[in-house]
N, C-alpha and C positions, 0 to 999 in steps of 0.2 A: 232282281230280275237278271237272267242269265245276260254277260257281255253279247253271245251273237244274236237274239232277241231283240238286243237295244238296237243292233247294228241295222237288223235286219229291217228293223221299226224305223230308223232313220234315213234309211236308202227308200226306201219306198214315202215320206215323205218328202222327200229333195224333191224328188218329179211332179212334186207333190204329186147258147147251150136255154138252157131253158130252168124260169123258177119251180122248183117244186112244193116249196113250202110256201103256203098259209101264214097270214098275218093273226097273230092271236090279239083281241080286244077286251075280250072278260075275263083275264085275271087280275091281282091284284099290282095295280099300275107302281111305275118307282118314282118314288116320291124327291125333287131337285133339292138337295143341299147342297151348301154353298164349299165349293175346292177351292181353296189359294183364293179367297174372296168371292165366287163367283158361281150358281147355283148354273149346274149343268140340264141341260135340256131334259139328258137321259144317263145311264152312266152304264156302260159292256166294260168295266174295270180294265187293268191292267194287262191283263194276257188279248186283248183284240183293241187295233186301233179302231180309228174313227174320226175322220176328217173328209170332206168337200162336199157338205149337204146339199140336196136340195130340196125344198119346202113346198106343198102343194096342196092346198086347203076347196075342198071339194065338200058342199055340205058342211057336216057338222063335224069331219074330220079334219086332221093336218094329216097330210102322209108325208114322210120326213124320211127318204133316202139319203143313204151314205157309204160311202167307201170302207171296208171293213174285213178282216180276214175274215175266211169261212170257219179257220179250226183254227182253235187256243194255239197262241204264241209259234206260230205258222204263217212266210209270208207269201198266200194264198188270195191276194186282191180279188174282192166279189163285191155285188153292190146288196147292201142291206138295208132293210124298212123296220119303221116304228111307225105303228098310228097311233096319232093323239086324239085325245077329248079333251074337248073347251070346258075349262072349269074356274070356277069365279077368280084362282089365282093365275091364268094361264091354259098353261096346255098338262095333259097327264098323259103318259105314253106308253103304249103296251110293249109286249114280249119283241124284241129282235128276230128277224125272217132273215132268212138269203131269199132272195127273188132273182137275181141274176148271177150267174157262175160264169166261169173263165169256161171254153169248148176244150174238144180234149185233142186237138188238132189246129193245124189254121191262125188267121189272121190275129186271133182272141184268146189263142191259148193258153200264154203270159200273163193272163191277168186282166181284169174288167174292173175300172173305174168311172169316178166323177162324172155320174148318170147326173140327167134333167129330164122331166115329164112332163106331156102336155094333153091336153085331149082334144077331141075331133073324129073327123071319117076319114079313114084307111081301109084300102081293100090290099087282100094279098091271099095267093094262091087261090084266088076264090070266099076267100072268108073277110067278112067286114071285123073291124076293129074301132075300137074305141077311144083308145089309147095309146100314146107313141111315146119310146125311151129311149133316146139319144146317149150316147158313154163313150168314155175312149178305151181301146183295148191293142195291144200288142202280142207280137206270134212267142216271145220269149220273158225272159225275167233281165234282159238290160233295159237299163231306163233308156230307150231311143227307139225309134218307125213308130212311133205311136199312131192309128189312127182312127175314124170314127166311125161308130157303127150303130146300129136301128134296131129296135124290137118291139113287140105290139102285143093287146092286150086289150080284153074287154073290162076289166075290172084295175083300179089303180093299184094294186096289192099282186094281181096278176091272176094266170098263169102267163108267163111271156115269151114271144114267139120270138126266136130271133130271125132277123135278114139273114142271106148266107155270108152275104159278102160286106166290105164297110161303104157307107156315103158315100164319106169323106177318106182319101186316101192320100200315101205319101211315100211319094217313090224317091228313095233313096241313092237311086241309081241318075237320078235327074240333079237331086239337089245336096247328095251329100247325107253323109249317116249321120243325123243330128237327133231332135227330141221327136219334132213329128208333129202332129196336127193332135190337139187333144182339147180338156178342160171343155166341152159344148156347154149352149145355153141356150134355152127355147124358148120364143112367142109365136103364140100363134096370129096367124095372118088373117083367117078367114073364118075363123071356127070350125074347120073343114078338113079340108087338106094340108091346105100350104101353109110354111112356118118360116121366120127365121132363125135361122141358128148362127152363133156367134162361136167363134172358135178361137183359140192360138196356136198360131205356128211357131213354132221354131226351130230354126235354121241355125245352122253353124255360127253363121256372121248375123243374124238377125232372128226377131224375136216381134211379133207385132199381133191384134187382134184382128180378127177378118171375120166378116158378116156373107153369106149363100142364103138366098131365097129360095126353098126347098118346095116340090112339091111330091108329096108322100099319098096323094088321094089312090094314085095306081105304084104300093110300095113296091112291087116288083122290077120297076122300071123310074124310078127316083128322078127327075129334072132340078136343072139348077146351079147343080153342085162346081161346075166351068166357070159360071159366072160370079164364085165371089169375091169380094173387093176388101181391102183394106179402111176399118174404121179410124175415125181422126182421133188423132190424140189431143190437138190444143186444148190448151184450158185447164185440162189436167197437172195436178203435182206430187212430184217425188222430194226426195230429201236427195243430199249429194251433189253431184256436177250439177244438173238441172236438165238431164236427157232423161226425158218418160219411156217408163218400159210398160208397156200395155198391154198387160195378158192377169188368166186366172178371173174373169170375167163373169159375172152373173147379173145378167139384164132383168125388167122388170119394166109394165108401161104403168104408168098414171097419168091420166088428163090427156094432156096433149104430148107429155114429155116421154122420154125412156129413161127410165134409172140406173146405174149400173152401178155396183160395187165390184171391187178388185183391190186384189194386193197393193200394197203401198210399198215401192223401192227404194232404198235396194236391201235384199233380206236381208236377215242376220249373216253375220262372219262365221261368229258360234254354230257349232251343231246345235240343234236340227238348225238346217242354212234354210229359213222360209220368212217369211215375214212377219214383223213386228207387229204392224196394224194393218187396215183395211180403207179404205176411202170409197166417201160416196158421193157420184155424180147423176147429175140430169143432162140431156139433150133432145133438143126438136128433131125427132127422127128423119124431117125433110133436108134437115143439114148434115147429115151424115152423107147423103150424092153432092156436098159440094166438095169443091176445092178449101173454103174457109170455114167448115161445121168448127163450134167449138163445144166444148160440155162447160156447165158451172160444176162449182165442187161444192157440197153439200157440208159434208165432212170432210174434213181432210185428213184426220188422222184418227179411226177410232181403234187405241192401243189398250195398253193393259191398265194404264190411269184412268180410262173412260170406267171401263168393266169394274174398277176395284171397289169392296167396300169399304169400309174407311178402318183406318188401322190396315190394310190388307194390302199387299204387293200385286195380287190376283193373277193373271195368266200372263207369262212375257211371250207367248207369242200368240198372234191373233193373225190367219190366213184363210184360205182359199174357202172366200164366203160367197154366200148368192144370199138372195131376196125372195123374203116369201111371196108367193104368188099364189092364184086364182087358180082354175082348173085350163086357161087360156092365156097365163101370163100377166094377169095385170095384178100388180102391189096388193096383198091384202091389209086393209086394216085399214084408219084413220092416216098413219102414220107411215114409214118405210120400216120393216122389220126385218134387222140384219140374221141370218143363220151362218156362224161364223165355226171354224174350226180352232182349238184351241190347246194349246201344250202345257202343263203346269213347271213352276221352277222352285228349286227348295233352295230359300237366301242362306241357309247357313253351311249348305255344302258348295252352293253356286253351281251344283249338279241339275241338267235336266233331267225329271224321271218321268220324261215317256209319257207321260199318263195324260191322252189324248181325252178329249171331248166338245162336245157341240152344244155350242151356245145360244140361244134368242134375245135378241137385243134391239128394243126397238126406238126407234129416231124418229123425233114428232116434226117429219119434212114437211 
């Protein structure tokens, strides 16, 4: 693979308009074999990346967005779909869509990433909606101003309408030319309108996740967005000094709890500079308003030893994962099912090659 390919493929993981294409279902689905020990969900080879899923099982389907150039070995950030069918081994996944493109102007020009989907009732311009896509997007190709933006849709696959303008935003001018508000996460609040979305910021000197109760029933006119608040970190664990960095977040309810998975810190040194593993927590959502909320940790480290199969070194790095979810946010399955982003590494040149994909891994929490 060409050096500026690699490069270009590396810069766009650090940070770690409208769909026109159709999701195809009836062709002949790709079948998971196992890379560097570890059967991939789906596999867009070598010339398109593929990392920050998110999973939403509606029905008899998985719709399995993710981060992905639009054109071969081009770094063109768009959000891309796979739908799966449940089949006795799993999931089986059709043809690759772009559903979301970067605008050819504006706030989003740069690039559109690390979508989450939820459903419910939205109205906009007059027209009722189905379906809401929360993504971080930027006016250029530097990794920094990131911020968050909406688009709607009566069908999970699309066609999708975007907002004009983003939610969530990030003035520069207030706090300094940093990375910017990005990585969202959705539950829904009411089955309706109102959602929460989870986001990270970061700032020059600081780095932290933040929760906005959104209400999107009238998208034209969004509330909320003023009020939101920094999530607790206690309880949580990293490796190193012992200061939790809290971002890269994909929440999930069950029962009474919230789940969240997130990067485990601090990344790698090595290029790509992302995370080794992943960690998983619960908390009582009513302790997230206090002063003392803490999470348990479920997992604390699911890394490339978890994933491997035996004789197999499998993937050294394991990041910016979310939790499959319901068509509303809550855990599908018996179980918590991690959808993880994944890098391969080849032990005998000690070279990473690039060769991104998306894995399912599930945790009998």
């Amino acid at each position: 693979m060409k050096k500026r390919w690699i490069a270009a493929l590396c810069a766009l993981t650090l940070a770690l308009t409208l769909g026109l294409a159709g999701c195809k279902t009836d062709e002949a689905p790709f079948t998971p074999k196992p890379v560097d020990g570890v059967p991939l969900a789906f596999d867009d080879g070598i010339s398109y990346y593929a990392y920050a899923p998110a999973a939403v099982v509606d029905g008899e389907r998985m719709y399995l967005y993710y981060t992905s150039n639009r054109t071969a070995e081009q770094n063109d950030p768009s959000i891309a779909l796979r739908v799966g069918k449940r089949t006795a081994d799993g999931w089986s996944f059709g043809d690759r869509s772009i559903v979301l493109e970067a605008s050819a102007s504006g706030w989003d020009a740069g690039g559109v990433t690390d979508a989450d989907v939820v459903k419910g009732a939205f109205s906009y311009q007059g027209t009722q909606y189905s379906w809401l896509m929360v993504y971080q997007g930027r006016a250029d190709r530097a990794e920094n101003n990131h911020q968050i933006g909406a688009a709607l849709a009566n069908a999970p696959d699309g066609p999708w309408v975007k907002l004009g303008e983003p939610v969530l935003t990030y003035d520069d001018a207030e706090t300094g030319y940093a990375w910017g508000v990005g990585q969202p996460t959705l539950l829904s609040y009411d089955r309706a309108g109102k959602v929460y979305l989870s986001y990270t910021r970061g700032e020059t000197l600081f780095t932290g996740q933040f929760l906005a109760e959104l209400d999107f029933s009238d998208a034209s006119a969004v509330t909320g967005a003023d009020a939101a608040f920094m999530l607790p970190e206690t309880g949580l664990q990293d490796g190193g000094s012992g200061t939790v960095l809290f971002n890269n977040v994909g929440l999930a309810a069950r029962g009474a709890n919230w789940y969240a998975v997130r990067d485990f810190n601090p990344v790698a040194s090595a290029a790509p500079s992302v995370a080794t593993a992943v960690q998983v927590a619960h908390i009582d959502p009513a302790d997230i308003y206090t002063a003392d909320g803490s999470w348990t940790v479920d997992e604390e480290r699911l890394n490339f030893l978890d994933l491997a199969a035996e004789d197999n070194n499998g993937w050294e790095r394991v990041y910016s994962a979310s939790i499959v979810k319901d068509a509303y946010g809550q855990a599908y399955g018996n179980g918590i099912t991690v959808a993880a982003s994944v890098t391969s590494y080849d032990p005998t040149t000690r070279e990473y090659l690039y060769y991104q994909g998306i894995i399912l891994h599930e945790l009998p929490v």
